[in-house]
C-alpha positions as CSV (number, residue, x, y, z in Angstrom):
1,X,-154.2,16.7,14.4
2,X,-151.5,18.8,14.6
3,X,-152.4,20.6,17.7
4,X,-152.9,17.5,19.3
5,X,-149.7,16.3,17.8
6,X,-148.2,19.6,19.2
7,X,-149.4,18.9,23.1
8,X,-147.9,15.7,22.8
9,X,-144.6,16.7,22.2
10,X,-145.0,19.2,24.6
11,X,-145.1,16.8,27.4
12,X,-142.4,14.8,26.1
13,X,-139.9,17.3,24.9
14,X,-137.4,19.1,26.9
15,X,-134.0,20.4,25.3
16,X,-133.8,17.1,22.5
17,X,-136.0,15.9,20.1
18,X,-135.3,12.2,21.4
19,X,-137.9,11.1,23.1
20,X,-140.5,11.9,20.4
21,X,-141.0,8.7,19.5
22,X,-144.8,8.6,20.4
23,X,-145.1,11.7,18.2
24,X,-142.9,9.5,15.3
25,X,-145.5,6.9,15.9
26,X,-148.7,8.9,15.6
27,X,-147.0,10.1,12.4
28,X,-146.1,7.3,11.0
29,X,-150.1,5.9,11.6
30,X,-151.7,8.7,9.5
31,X,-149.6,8.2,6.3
32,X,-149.0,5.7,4.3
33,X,-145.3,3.9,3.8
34,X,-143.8,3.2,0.5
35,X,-140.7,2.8,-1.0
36,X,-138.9,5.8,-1.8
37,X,-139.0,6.5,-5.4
38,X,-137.1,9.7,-6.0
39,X,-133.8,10.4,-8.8
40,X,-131.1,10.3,-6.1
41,X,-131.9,7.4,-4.3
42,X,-131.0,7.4,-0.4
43,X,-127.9,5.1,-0.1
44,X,-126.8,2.9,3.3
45,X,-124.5,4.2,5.6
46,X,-123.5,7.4,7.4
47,X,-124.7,10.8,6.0
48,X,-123.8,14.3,6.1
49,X,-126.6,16.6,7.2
50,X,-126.3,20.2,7.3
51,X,-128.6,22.3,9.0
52,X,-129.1,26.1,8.5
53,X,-130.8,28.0,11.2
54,X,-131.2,31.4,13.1
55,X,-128.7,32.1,16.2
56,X,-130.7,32.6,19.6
57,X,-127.9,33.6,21.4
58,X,-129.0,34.5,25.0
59,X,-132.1,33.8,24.2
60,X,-131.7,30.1,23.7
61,X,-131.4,29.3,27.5
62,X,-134.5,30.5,28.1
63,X,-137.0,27.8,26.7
64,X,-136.1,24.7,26.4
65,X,-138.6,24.2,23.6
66,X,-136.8,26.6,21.6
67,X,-136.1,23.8,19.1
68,X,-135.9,25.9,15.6
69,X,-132.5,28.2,16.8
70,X,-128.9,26.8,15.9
71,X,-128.0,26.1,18.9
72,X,-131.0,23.8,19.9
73,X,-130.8,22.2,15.9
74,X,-134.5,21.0,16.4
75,X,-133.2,18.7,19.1
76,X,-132.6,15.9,17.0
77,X,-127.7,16.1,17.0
78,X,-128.3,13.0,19.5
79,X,-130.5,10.9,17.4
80,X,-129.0,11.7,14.3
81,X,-125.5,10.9,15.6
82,X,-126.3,7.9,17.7
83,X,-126.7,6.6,14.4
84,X,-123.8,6.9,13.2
85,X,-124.3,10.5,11.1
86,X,-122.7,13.6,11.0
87,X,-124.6,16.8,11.5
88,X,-122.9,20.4,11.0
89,X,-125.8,23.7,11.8
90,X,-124.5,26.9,11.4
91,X,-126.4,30.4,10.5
92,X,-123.3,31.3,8.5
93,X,-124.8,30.9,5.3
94,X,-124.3,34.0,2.8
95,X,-121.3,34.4,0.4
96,X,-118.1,31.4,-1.1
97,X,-116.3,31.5,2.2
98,X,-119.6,31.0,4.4
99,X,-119.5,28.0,6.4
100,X,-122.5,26.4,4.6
101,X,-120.3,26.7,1.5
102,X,-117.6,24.8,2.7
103,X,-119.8,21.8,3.6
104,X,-121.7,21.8,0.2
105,X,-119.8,19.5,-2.2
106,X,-120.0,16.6,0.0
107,X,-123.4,17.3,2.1
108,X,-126.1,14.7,1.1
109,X,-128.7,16.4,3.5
110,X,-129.7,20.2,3.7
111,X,-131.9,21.4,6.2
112,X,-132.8,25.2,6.0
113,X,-135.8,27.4,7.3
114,X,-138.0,30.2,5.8
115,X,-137.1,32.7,8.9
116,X,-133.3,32.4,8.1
117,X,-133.2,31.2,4.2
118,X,-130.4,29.8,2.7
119,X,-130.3,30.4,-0.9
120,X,-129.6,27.2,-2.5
121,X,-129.1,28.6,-6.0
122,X,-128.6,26.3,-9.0
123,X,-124.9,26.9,-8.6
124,X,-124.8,25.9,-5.3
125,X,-126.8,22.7,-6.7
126,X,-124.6,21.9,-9.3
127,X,-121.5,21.6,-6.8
128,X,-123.4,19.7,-4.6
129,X,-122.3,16.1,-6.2
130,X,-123.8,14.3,-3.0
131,X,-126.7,16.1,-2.3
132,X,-130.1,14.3,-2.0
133,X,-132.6,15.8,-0.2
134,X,-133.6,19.5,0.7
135,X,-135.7,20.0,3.3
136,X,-137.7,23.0,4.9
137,X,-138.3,23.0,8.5
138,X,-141.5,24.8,8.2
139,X,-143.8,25.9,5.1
140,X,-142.4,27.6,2.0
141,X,-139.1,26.1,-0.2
142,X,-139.0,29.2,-2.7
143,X,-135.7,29.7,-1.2
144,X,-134.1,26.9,-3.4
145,X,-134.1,27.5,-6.9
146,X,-136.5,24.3,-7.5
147,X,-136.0,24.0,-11.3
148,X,-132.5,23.3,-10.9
149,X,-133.7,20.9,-7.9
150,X,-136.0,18.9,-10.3
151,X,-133.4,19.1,-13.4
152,X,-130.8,17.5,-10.5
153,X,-133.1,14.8,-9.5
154,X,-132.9,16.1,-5.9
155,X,-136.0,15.9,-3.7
156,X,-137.4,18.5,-2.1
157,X,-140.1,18.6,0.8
158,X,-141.7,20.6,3.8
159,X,-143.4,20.1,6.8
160,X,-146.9,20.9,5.5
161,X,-149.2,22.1,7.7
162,X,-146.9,22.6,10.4
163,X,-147.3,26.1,11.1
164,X,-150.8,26.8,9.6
165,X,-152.2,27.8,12.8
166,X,-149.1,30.0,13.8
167,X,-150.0,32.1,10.5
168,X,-153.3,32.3,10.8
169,X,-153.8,33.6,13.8
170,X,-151.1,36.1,13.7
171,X,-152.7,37.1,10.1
172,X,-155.8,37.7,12.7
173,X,-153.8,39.9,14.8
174,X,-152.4,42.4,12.1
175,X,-155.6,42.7,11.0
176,X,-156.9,44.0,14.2
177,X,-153.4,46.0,14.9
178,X,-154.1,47.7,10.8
179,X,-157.5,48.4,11.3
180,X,-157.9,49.6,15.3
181,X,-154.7,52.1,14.1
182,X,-152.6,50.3,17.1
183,X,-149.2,50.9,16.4
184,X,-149.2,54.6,17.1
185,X,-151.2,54.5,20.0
186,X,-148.6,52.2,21.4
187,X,-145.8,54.6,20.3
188,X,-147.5,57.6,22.1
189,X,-146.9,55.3,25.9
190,X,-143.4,55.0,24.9
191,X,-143.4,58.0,24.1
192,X,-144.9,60.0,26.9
193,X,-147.8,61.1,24.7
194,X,-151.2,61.1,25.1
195,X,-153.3,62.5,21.9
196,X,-156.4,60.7,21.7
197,X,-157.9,62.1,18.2
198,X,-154.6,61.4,16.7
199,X,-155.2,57.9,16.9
200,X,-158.8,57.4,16.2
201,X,-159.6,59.8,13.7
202,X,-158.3,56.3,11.4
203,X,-159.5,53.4,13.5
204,X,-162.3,51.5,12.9
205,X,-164.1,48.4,13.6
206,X,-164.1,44.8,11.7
207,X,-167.4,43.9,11.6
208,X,-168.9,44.9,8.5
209,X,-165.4,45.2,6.5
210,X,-165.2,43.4,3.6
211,X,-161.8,40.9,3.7
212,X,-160.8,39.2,1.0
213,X,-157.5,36.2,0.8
214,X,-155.3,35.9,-2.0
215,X,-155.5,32.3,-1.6
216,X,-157.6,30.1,0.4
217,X,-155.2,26.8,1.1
218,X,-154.3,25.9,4.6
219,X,-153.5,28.6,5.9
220,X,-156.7,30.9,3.9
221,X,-158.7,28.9,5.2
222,X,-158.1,29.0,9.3
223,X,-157.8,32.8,8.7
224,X,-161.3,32.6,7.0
225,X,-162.9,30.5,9.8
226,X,-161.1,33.1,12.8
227,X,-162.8,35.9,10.6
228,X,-166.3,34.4,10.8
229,X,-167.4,35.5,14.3
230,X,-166.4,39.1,13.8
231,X,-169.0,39.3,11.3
232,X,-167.1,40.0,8.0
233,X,-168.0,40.3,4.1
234,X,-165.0,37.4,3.5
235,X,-164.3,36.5,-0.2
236,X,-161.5,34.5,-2.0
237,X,-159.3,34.0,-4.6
238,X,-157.9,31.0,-5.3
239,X,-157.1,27.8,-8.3
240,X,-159.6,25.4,-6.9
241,X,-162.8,26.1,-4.9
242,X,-162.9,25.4,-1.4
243,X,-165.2,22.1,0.0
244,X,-168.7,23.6,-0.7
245,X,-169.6,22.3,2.8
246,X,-167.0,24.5,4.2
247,X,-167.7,27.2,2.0
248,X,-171.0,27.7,3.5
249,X,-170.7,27.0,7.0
250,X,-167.5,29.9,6.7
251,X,-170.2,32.4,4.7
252,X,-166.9,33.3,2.2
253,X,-167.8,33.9,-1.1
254,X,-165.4,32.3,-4.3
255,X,-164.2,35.2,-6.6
256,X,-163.1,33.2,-9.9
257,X,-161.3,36.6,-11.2
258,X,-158.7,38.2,-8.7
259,X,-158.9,41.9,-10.5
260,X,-162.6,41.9,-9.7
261,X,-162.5,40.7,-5.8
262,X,-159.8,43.2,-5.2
263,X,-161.6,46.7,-5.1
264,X,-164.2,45.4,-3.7
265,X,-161.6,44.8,-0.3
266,X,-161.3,46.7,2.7
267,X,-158.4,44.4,3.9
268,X,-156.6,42.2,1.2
269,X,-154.8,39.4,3.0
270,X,-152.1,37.2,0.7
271,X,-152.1,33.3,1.1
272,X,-150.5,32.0,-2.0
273,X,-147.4,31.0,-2.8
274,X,-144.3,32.8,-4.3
275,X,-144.0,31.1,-7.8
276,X,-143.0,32.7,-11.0
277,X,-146.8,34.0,-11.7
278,X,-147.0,35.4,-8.3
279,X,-143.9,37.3,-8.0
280,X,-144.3,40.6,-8.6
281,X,-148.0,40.1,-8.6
282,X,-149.0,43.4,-6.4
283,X,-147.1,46.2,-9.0
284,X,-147.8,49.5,-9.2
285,X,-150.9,49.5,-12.0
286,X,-152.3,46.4,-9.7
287,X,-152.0,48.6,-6.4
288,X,-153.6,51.4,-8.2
289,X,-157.0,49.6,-8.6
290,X,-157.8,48.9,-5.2
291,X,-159.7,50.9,-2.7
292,X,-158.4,54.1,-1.7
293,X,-157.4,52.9,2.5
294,X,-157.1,49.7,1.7
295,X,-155.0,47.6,4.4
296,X,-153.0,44.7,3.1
297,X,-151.8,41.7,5.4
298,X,-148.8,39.7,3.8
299,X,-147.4,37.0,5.9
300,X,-147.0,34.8,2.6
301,X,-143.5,36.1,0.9
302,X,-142.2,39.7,0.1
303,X,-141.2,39.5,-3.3
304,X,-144.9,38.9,-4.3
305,X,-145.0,42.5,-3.9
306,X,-143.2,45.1,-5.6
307,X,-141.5,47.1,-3.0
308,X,-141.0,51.0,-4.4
309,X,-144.9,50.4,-5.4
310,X,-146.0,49.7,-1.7
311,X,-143.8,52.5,-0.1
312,X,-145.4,55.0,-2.5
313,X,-148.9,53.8,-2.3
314,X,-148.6,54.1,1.8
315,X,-146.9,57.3,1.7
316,X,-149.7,58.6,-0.7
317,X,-152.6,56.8,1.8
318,X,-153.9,55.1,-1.0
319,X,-152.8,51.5,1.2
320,X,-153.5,53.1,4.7
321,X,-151.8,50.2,6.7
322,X,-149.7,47.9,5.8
323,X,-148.3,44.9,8.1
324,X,-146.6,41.5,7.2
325,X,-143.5,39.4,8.2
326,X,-141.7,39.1,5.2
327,X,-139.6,40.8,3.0
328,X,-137.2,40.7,0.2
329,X,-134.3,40.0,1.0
330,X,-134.4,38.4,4.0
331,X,-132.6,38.8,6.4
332,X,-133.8,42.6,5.4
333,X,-131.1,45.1,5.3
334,X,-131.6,48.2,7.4
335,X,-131.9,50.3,4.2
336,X,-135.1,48.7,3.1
337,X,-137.5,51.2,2.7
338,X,-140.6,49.3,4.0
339,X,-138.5,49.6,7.5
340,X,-139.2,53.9,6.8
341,X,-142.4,54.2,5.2
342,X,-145.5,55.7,6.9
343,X,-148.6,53.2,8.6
344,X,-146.8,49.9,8.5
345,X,-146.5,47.5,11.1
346,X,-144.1,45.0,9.6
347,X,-141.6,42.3,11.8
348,X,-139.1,39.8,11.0
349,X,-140.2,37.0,10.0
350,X,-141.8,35.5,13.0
351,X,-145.5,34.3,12.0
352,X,-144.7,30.6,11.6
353,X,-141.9,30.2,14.2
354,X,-144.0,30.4,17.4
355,X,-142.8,27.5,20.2
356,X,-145.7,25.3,19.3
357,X,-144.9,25.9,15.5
358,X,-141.4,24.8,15.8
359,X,-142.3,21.8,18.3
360,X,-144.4,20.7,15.3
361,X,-141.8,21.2,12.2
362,X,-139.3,19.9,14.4
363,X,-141.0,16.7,14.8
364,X,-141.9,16.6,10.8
365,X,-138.2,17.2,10.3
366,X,-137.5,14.2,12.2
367,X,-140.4,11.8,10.7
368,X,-138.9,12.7,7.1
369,X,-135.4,12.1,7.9
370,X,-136.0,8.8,9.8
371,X,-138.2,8.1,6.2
372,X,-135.5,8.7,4.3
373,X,-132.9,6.6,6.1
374,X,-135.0,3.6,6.0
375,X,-136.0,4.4,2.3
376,X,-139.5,5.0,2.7
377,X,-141.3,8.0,1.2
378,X,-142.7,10.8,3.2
379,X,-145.9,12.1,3.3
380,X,-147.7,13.2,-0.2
381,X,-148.2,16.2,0.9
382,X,-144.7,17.0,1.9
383,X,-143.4,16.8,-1.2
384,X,-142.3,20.4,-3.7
385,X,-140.9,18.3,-6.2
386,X,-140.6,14.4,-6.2
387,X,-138.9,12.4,-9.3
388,X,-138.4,15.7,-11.6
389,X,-141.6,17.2,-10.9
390,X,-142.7,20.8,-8.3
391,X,-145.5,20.2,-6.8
392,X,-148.8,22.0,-8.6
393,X,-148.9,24.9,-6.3
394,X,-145.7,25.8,-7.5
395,X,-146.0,25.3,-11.3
């Protein structure tokens, strides 16, 4: 649905978000309305929405579908101020005299992404006396300290599912990239190089390799289904059990205990969310136990790692490839050391804001707002925490 979602605002979209209103309609068709029910209520009359985004620059010009950047705002400045609200973006976000600081005692809206977080710390909550709603335009609110959130009565919601697919398949790709030894065959063109064995004397193929995801939600689950032709041993660790139906047709096998499907990996691909039990959940004693060449795939969030662990356990070859998009911090600073260690193919974070991705969280963004203006409540699924309570993936 949300491809199909995706090529519709495709032909409708050009530089604004306006004319989405076939897209708001389809929405508005697959889930159900309700009164909103959360602590701090949505009031009438003009709000103050604050958006916190990544600066394009140059590069904004050059696709008008370029919706997630500050200067394109997700395309929605003219509808949100034709009626009658006030919208600040800015990507100044870090520190007491950043511009997102100024704006937060009297913001009642905060709009921020995963690619270009803004902190929203429990101090930042507490001097936010009008603030209402939080929203992620994308997948993954660890960026707001969501205890305070639920303590404050705030809501907090995401555009779930939006970039599922984005992930995915770019999971699929550093997979391929990890295991096929890529990035130093590309850096001997650029180089001027040409030393065949140096590259293949660690390359190998996928069939027959033996993947396993840390977490099978949405996202586990389109990787599992893109692993299925190449012929794969694919197992899983996750709460709940996927739909037995599904199960089978994929051919991925449920492993209950997560210290017993990890040395049995070849590639060990995270899924789950950062929550208090995951963070820190790849340490150095963990790390020790799996295979010996083990690649690892972590597109999920960089703190469930511990960082000194996974620069010693590349530079030792005990992980022989390591590639994700996320780090922590984020923005990373150029001293981070997974920026310097050896067989890594690591990126900003990039996964989940593809065009088609932010077409899709764009719109979501713009279905939840329009919700909460007219007091309705978004969809379920949307929701990290709703009348004092996270959502159970993150408890």
């Amino acid at each position: 649905m949300w491809r199909a979602a995706s090529k519709q605002v495709i032909r409708t979209v050009g530089s604004s978000l306006s004319d989405l209103s076939p897209l708001a309609k389809q929405l508005h068709v697959l889930y159900p309305v309700s009164r909103l029910s959360s602590l701090r209520k949505a009031s009438p009359g003009s709000k103050k929405i604050v958006g916190v985004f990544y600066k394009a620059n140059e590069y904004a010009a050059k696709n008008p579908n370029f919706l997630g950047c500050a200067e394109r705002s997700l395309g929605i400045r003219e509808w949100l101020e034709s009626q009658g609200h006030q919208y600040i973006v800015t990507d100044d976000k870090e520190g007491p005299n950043s511009e997102l600081e100024k704006h937060i005692p009297d913001l009642h809206v905060l709009i921020t992404t995963p690619f270009h977080p803004a902190y929203v710390t429990a101090e930042r909550i507490k001097k936010a006396k009008n603030l209402q709603l939080l929203l992620t335009a994308g997948i993954g609110s660890d960026h707001i300290d969501l205890k305070a959130a639920a303590d404050a009565g705030l809501t907090v919601a995401e555009v779930t599912g939006s970039n599922v697919v984005s992930v995915a398949e770019d999971e699929l790709m550093r997979i391929l990239i990890l295991i096929r030894n890529f990035v130093p065959g590309y850096q001997q063109v650029i180089n001027g190089e040409w030393n065949v064995a140096a590259i293949a004397y660690r390359a190998y193929d996928l069939e027959g390799k033996t993947v396993g995801t840390v977490g099978a939600g949405r996202i586990g689950k389109l990787l599992l289904q893109r692993l299925k032709p190449f012929n794969c041993n694919l197992l899983y660790h996750d709460r709940l059990k996927i739909d037995p139906a599904l199960e089978k047709e994929i051919g991925a096998k449920f492993e209950e205990d997560l210290d017993v499907m990890l040395p049995k990996c070849d590639i060990i691909v995270i899924n789950t969310p950062l929550t208090e039990k995951t963070r820190g959940l790849f340490d150095k004693e963990r790390i020790s136990k799996l295979k010996k060449g083990v690649l690892i795939v972590n597109n999920a969030r960089g703190a469930i790692m511990d960082t000194q662990a996974v620069v010693d356990a590349c530079s030792s070859g005990h992980i022989a490839g390591y590639s994700g998009d996320v780090w922590n911090p984020q923005p990373a600073p150029k001293d981070h050391p997974w920026r310097y260690m050896p067989n890594h193919a690591m990126t900003p974070h990039i996964s989940g804001t593809t065009i088609d991705g932010q077409l899709r969280y764009a719109a979501g963004v713009k279905d939840m707002l329009d919700k909460y203006f007219k007091g309705e409540d978004f969809p379920q699924q949307n929701y990290i925490v709703k009348e004092g309570k996270l959502a159970s993936q993150y408890l």
